[in-house]
RODREN-594441 format. One record per residue (C-alpha): x, y, z negated; residue number from 1. Coordinates in steps of 0.5 Angstrom, whole numbers, plus 2048, in hexadecimal, padded with zeros to 3 digits. Layout:
REC;c1;c2;c3;num
REC;X;Y;Z;NUM
...
***
This chain:
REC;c1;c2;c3;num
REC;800;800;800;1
REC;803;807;801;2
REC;803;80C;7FD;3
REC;801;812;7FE;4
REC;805;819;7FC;5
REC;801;81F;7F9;6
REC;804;825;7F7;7
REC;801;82B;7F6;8
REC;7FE;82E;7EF;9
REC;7F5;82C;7EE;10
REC;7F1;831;7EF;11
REC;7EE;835;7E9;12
REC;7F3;832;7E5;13
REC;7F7;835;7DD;14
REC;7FD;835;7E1;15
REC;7FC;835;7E8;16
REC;7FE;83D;7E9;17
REC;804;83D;7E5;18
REC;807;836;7E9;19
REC;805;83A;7EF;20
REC;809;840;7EC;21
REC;80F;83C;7EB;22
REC;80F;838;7F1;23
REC;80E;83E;7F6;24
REC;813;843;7F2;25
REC;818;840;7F6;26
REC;815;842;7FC;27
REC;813;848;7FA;28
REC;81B;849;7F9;29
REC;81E;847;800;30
REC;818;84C;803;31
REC;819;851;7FF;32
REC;81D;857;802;33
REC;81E;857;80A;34
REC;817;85B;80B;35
REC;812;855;809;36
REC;80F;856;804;37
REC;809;851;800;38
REC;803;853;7FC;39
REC;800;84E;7F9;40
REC;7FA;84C;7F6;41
REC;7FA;845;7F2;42
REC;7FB;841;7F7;43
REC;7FA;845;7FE;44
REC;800;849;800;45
REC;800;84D;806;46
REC;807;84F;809;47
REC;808;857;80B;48
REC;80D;858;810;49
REC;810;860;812;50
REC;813;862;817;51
REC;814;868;81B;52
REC;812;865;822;53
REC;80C;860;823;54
REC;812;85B;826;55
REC;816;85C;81F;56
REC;810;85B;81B;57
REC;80F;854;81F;58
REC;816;851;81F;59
REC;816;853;817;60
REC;80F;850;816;61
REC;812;849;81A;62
REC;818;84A;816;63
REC;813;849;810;64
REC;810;844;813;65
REC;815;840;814;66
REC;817;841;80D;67
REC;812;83E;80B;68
REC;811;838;80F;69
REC;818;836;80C;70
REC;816;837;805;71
REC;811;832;806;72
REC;814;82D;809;73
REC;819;82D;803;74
REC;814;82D;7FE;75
REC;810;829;801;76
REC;80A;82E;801;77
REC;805;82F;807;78
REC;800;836;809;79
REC;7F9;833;809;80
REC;7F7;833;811;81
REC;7F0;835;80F;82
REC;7F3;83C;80D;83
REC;7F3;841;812;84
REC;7F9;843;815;85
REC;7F9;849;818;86
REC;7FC;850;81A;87
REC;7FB;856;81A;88
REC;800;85C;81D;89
REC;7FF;863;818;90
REC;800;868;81F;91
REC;803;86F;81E;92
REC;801;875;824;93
REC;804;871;828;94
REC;800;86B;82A;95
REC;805;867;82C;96
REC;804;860;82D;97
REC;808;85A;82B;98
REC;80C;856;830;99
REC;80B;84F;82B;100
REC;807;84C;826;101
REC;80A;849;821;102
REC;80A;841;81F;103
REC;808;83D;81A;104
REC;809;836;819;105
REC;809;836;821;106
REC;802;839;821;107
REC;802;841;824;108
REC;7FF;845;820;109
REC;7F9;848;823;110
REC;7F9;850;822;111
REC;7F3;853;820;112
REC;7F0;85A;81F;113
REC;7EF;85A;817;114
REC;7F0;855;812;115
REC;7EC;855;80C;116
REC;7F1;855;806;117
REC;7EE;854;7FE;118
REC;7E7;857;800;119
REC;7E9;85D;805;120
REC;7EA;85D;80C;121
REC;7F0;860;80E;122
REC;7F0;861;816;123
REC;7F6;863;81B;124
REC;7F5;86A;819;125
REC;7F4;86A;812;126
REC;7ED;86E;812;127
REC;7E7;86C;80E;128
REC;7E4;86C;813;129
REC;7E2;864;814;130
REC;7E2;863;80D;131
REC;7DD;868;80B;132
REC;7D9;866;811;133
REC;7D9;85F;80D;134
REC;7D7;862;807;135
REC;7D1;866;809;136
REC;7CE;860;80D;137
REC;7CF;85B;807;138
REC;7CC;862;803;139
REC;7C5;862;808;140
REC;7C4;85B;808;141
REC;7C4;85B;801;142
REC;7C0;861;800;143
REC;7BB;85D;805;144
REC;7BB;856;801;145
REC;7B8;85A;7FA;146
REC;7B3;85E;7FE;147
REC;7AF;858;7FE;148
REC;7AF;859;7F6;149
REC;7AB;85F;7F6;150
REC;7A7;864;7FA;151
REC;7A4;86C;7F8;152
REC;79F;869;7F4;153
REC;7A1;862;7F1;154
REC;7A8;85E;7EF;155
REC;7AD;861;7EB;156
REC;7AD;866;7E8;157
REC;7B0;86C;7EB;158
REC;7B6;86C;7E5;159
REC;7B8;865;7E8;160
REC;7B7;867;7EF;161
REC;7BD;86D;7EE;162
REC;7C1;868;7E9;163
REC;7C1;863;7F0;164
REC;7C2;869;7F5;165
REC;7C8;86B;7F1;166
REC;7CB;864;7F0;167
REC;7CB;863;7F7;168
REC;7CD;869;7FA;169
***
């Protein structure tokens, strides 16, 4: 019969977040500087690359990558393919277009027009404009869904129908 391997840290468990910590420390270390940069949350981690043009910003990012690839098979550890892997290019005025994606585990990033990062919405542009347009429909569609609770005449009373408009918006 064979044995199969598992590693990693259950998920909800005591200590999983300070095994994590411990293990990923080393990674955060060989990362750190070079123009990467790895906010993490948990067991999320997204990577920052900066560079002055699109095209450094890419060769950094696949540098990063590539870190992380090795770092991997070392440890034995693996990215969880149900996750997105994505890429998002932050553009100044000159809207310059990238001439690679990078790669990851072989598989070429897709570039997208915002990514969603612990609840905001963060486009090319860094405007709010979609994260507010987000927000708002979630808003309206919330506001709607409680109408069906009161009316001029019937339902709440109107101290919880304002308690409700002010919690939602």
């Amino acid at each position: 019969m064979k044995h199969a391997k598992f590693r990693g840290c259950p998920q909800g468990g005591v200590l999983s977040l300070l095994l994590w910590c411990l293990v990923v420390d080393d990674l955060l270390a060989r990362l750190s500087g070079n123009g990467v940069s790895m906010p993490g949350y948990a067991d999320d981690i997204r990577l920052l690359a900066v560079g002055k043009f699109p095209n450094t910003g890419s060769g950094i990012m696949q540098w990063a990558l590539l870190t992380v690839e090795t770092w991997c098979n070392r440890v034995g550890l693996s990215v969880n393919s149900d996750k997105r892997l994505d890429s998002l290019h932050f553009l100044g005025k000159g809207n310059s277009r990238v001439s690679f994606e990078p790669q990851f585990f072989g598989v070429i990033l897709s570039l997208l027009g915002s990514v969603k990062y612990l609840e905001v919405i963060l486009g090319t542009r860094l405007t709010w404009t979609e994260h507010v347009d987000v927000k708002m429909r979630k808003a309206h569609n919330l506001l709607w869904a409680c109408r069906k609770a009161y009316g001029a005449r019937w339902g709440l009373k109107p101290k919880v129908v304002h308690w409700l408009y002010i919690t939602i918006i």
